[in-house]
C-alpha positions as a Markdown table, in Angstrom:
| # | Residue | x | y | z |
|---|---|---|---|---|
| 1 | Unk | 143.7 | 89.1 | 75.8 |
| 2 | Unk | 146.5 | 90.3 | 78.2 |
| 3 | Unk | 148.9 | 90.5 | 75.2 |
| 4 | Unk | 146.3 | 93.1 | 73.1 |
| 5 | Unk | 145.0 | 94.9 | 76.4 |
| 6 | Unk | 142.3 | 93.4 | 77.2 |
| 7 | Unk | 142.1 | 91.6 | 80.4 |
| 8 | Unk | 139.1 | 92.7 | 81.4 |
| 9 | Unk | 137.6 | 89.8 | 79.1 |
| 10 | Unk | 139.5 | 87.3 | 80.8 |
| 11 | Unk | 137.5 | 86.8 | 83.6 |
| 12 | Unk | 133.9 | 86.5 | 81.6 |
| 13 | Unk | 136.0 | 84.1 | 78.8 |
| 14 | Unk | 137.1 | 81.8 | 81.9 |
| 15 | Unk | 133.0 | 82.2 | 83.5 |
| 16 | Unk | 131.4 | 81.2 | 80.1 |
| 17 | Unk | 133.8 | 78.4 | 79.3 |
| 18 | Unk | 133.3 | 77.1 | 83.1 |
| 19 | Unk | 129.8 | 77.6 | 82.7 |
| 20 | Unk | 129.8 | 75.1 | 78.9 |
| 21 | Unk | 132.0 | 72.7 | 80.6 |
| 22 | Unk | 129.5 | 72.0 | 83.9 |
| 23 | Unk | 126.2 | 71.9 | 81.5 |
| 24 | Unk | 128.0 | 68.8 | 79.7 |
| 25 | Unk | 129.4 | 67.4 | 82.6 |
| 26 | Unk | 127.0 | 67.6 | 85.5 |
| 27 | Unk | 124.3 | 65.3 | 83.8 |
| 28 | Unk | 127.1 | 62.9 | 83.0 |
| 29 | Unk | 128.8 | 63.2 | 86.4 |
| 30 | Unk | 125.2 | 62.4 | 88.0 |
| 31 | Unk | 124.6 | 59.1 | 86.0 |
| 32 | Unk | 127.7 | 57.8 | 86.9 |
| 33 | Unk | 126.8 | 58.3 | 90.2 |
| 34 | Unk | 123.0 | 57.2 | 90.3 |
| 35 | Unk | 124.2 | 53.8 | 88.5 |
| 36 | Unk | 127.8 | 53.3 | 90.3 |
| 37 | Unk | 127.0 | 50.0 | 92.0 |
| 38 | Unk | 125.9 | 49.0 | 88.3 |
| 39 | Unk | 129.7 | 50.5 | 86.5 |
| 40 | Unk | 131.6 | 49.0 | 89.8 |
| 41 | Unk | 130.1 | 45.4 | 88.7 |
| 42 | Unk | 130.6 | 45.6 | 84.9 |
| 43 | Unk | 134.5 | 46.7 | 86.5 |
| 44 | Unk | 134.8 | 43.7 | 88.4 |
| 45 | Unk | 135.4 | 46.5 | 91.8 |
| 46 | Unk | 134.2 | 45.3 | 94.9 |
| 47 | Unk | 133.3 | 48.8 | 96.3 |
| 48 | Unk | 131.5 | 52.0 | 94.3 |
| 49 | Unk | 133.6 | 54.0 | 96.2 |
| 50 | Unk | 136.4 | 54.0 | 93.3 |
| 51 | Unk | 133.8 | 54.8 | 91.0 |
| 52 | Unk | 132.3 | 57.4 | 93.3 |
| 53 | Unk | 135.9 | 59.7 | 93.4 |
| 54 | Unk | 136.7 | 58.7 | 89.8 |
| 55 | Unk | 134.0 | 60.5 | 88.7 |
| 56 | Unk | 134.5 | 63.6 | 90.6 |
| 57 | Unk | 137.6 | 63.6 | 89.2 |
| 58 | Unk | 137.3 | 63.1 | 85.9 |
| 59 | Unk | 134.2 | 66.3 | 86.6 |
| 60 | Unk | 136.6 | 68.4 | 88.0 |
| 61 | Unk | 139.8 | 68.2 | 85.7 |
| 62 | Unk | 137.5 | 69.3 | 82.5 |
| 63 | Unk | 137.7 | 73.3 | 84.9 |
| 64 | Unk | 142.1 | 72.6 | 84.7 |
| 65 | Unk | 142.4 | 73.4 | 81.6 |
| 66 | Unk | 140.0 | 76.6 | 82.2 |
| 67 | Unk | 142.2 | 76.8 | 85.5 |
| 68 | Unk | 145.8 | 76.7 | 83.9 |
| 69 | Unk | 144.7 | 78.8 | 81.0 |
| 70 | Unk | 143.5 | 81.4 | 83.2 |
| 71 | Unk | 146.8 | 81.7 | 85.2 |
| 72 | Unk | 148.5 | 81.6 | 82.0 |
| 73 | Unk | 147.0 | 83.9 | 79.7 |
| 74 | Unk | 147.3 | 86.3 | 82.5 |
| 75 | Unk | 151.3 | 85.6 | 82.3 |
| 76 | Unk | 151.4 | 84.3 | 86.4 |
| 77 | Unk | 154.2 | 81.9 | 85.5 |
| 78 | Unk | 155.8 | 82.0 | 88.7 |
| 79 | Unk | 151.8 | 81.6 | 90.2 |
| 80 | Unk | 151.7 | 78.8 | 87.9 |
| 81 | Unk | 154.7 | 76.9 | 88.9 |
| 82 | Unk | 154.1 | 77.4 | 92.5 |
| 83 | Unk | 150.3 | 75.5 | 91.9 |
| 84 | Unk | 152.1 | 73.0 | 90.3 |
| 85 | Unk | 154.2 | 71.9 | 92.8 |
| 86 | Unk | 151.8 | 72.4 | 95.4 |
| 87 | Unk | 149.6 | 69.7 | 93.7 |
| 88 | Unk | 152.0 | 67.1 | 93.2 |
| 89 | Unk | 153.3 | 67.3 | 97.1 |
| 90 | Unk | 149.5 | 66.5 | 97.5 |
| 91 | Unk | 148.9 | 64.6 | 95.4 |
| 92 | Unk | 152.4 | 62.2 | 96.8 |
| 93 | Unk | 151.6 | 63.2 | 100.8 |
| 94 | Unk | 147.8 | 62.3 | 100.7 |
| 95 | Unk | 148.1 | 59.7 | 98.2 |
| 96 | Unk | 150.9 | 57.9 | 100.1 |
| 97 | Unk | 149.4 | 58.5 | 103.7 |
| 98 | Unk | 145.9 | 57.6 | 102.8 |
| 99 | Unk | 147.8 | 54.3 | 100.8 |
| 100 | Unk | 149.3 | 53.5 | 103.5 |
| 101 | Unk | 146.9 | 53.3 | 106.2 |
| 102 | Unk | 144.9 | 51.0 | 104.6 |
| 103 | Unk | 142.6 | 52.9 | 102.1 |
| 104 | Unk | 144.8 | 50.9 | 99.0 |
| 105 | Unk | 143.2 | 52.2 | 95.1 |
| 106 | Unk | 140.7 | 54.7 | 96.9 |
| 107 | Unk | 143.4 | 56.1 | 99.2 |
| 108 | Unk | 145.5 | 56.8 | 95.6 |
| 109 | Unk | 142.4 | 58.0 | 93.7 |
| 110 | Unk | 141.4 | 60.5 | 96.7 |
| 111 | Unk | 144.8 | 61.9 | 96.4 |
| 112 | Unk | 144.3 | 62.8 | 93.1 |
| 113 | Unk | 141.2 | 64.3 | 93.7 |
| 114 | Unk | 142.6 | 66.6 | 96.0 |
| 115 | Unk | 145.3 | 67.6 | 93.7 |
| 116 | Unk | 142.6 | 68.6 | 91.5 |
| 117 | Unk | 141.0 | 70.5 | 94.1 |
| 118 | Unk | 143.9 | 72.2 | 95.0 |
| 119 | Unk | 145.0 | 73.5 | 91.4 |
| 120 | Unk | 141.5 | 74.8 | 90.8 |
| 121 | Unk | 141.1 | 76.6 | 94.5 |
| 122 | Unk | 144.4 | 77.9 | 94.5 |
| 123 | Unk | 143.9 | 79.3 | 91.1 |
| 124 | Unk | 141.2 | 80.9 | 92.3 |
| 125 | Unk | 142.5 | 82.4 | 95.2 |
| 126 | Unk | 145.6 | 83.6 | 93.7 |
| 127 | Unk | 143.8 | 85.2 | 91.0 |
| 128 | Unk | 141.0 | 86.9 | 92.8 |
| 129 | Unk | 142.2 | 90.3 | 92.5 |
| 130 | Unk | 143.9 | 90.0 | 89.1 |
| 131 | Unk | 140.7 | 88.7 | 87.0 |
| 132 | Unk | 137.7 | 90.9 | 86.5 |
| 133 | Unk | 134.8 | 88.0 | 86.4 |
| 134 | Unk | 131.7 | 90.5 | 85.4 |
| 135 | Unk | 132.3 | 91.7 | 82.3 |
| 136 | Unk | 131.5 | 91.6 | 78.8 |
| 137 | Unk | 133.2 | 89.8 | 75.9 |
| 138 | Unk | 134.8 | 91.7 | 73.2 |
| 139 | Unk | 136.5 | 90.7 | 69.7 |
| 140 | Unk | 140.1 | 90.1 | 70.1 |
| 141 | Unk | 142.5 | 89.0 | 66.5 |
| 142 | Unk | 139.0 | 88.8 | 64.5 |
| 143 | Unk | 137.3 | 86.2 | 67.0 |
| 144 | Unk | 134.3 | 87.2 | 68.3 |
| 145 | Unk | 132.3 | 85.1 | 71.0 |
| 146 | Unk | 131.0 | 82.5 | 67.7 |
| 147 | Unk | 134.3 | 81.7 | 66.7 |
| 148 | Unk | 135.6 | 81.2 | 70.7 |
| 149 | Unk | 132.5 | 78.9 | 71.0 |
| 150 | Unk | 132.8 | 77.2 | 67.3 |
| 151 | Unk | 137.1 | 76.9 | 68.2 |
| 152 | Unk | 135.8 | 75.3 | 71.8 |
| 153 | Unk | 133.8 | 72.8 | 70.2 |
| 154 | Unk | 136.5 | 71.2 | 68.0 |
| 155 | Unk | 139.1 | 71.1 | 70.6 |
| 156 | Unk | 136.7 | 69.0 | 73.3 |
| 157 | Unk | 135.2 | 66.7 | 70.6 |
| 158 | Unk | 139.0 | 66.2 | 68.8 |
| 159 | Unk | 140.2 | 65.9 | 72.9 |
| 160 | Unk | 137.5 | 63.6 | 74.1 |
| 161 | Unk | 138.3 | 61.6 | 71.3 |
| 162 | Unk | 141.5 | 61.2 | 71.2 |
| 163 | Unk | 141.2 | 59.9 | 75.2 |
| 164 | Unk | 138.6 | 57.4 | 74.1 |
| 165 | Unk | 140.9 | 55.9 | 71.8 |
| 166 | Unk | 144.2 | 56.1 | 74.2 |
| 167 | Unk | 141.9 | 54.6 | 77.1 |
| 168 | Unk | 139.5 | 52.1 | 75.5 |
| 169 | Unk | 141.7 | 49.3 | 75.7 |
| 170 | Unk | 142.2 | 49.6 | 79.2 |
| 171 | Unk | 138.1 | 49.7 | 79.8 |
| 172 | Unk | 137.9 | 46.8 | 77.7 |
| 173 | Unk | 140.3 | 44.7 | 79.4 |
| 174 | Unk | 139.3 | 45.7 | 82.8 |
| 175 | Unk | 135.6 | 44.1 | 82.0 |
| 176 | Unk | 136.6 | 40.7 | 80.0 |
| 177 | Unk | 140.2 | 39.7 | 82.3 |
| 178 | Unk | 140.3 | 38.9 | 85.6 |
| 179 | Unk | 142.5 | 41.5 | 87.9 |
| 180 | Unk | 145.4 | 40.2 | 87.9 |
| 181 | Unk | 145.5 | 40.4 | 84.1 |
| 182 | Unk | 143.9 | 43.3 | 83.6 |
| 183 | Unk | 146.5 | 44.9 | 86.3 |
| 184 | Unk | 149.4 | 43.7 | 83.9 |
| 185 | Unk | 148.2 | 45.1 | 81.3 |
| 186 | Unk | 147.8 | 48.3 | 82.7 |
| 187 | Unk | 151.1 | 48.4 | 83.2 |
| 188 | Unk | 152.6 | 47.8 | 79.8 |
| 189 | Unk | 149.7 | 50.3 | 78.4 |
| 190 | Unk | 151.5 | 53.0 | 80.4 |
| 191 | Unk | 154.8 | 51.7 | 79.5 |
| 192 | Unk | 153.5 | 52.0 | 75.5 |
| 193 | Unk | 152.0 | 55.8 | 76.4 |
| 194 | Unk | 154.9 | 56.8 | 77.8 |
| 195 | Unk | 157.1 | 55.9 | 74.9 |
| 196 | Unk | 154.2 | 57.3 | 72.4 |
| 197 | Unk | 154.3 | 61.0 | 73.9 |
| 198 | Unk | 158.0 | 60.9 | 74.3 |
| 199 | Unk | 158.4 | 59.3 | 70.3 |
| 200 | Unk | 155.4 | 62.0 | 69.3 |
| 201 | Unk | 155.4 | 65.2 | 67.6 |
């Protein structure tokens, strides 16, 4: 959009793709928490809590990418770099600290959370003035709002699938093994992930 002159689009393109992503989510995001006692058993986790912030975060990373594209496609690099780095120092301080005084997996997982948080807010607040949110949509290269909504479709069903099949295992493994094992194993999974995105094309 910024590239053919129109960036007043870019604010209503972000609003309706915001606005797909929290239909599908929200119902999904509230079962998981109505029935978390019930996931945290099948888990083998003592506490819901675990389920609780996982499921915030897995609600709010879907608006990242809608987040990171917005920054982006409005050519903010150095915005982008500086949001970033801002969420990895709290991601480590927060996750560490909380970690450390006692709060163990939930400490970690409520550091991520608040990474999250931060990317998404600061994007946000950088881009306040840049991004025209009430507009209207307008055909940019041929695509009209069909195609952005047909194109939208096939990357979260081709995404969502592809994490069910990289994560799967680990689900799996975390019902049927006892911690211990299931910990193990989530090790060498990440070892194996690391060397299949670095091996790749």
């Amino acid at each position: 959009y910024i590239a053919v002159g129109r960036g007043d689009t870019v604010g209503p393109f972000a609003r309706r793709m915001s606005s797909w992503l929290a239909v599908l989510a929200l119902p999904v995001l509230c079962l998981a928490l109505a029935f978390s006692r019930q996931i945290s058993d099948v888990f083998q986790i003592p506490s819901v809590w675990p389920v609780i912030i996982t499921a915030l975060i897995s609600f709010l990373s879907l608006f990242s990418p809608v987040a990171f594209g917005l920054i982006q496609g409005c050519q903010q690099f150095r915005r982008l770099s500086l949001v970033l780095t801002l969420a990895s120092i709290v991601k480590l301080l927060f996750g560490c600290l909380l970690v450390y005084v006692g709060l163990k997996a939930v400490g970690a997982l409520t550091g991520i959370l608040l990474a999250v948080v931060t990317i998404i807010g600061f994007v946000l607040v950088l881009m306040r003035k840049e991004v025209q949110w009430v507009g209207k949509e307008g055909i940019v290269n041929g695509m009209g709002i069909s195609e952005q909504n047909k194109y939208f479709w096939q990357v979260l069903v081709v995404a969502g699938a592809t994490t069910l099949i990289q994560n799967v295992d680990l689900v799996l493994v975390k019902h049927v093994f006892p911690p211990l094992e299931a910990g193990v194993y989530a090790q060498a999974g990440t070892i194996a992930r690391m060397v299949n995105h670095l091996t790749g094309p």
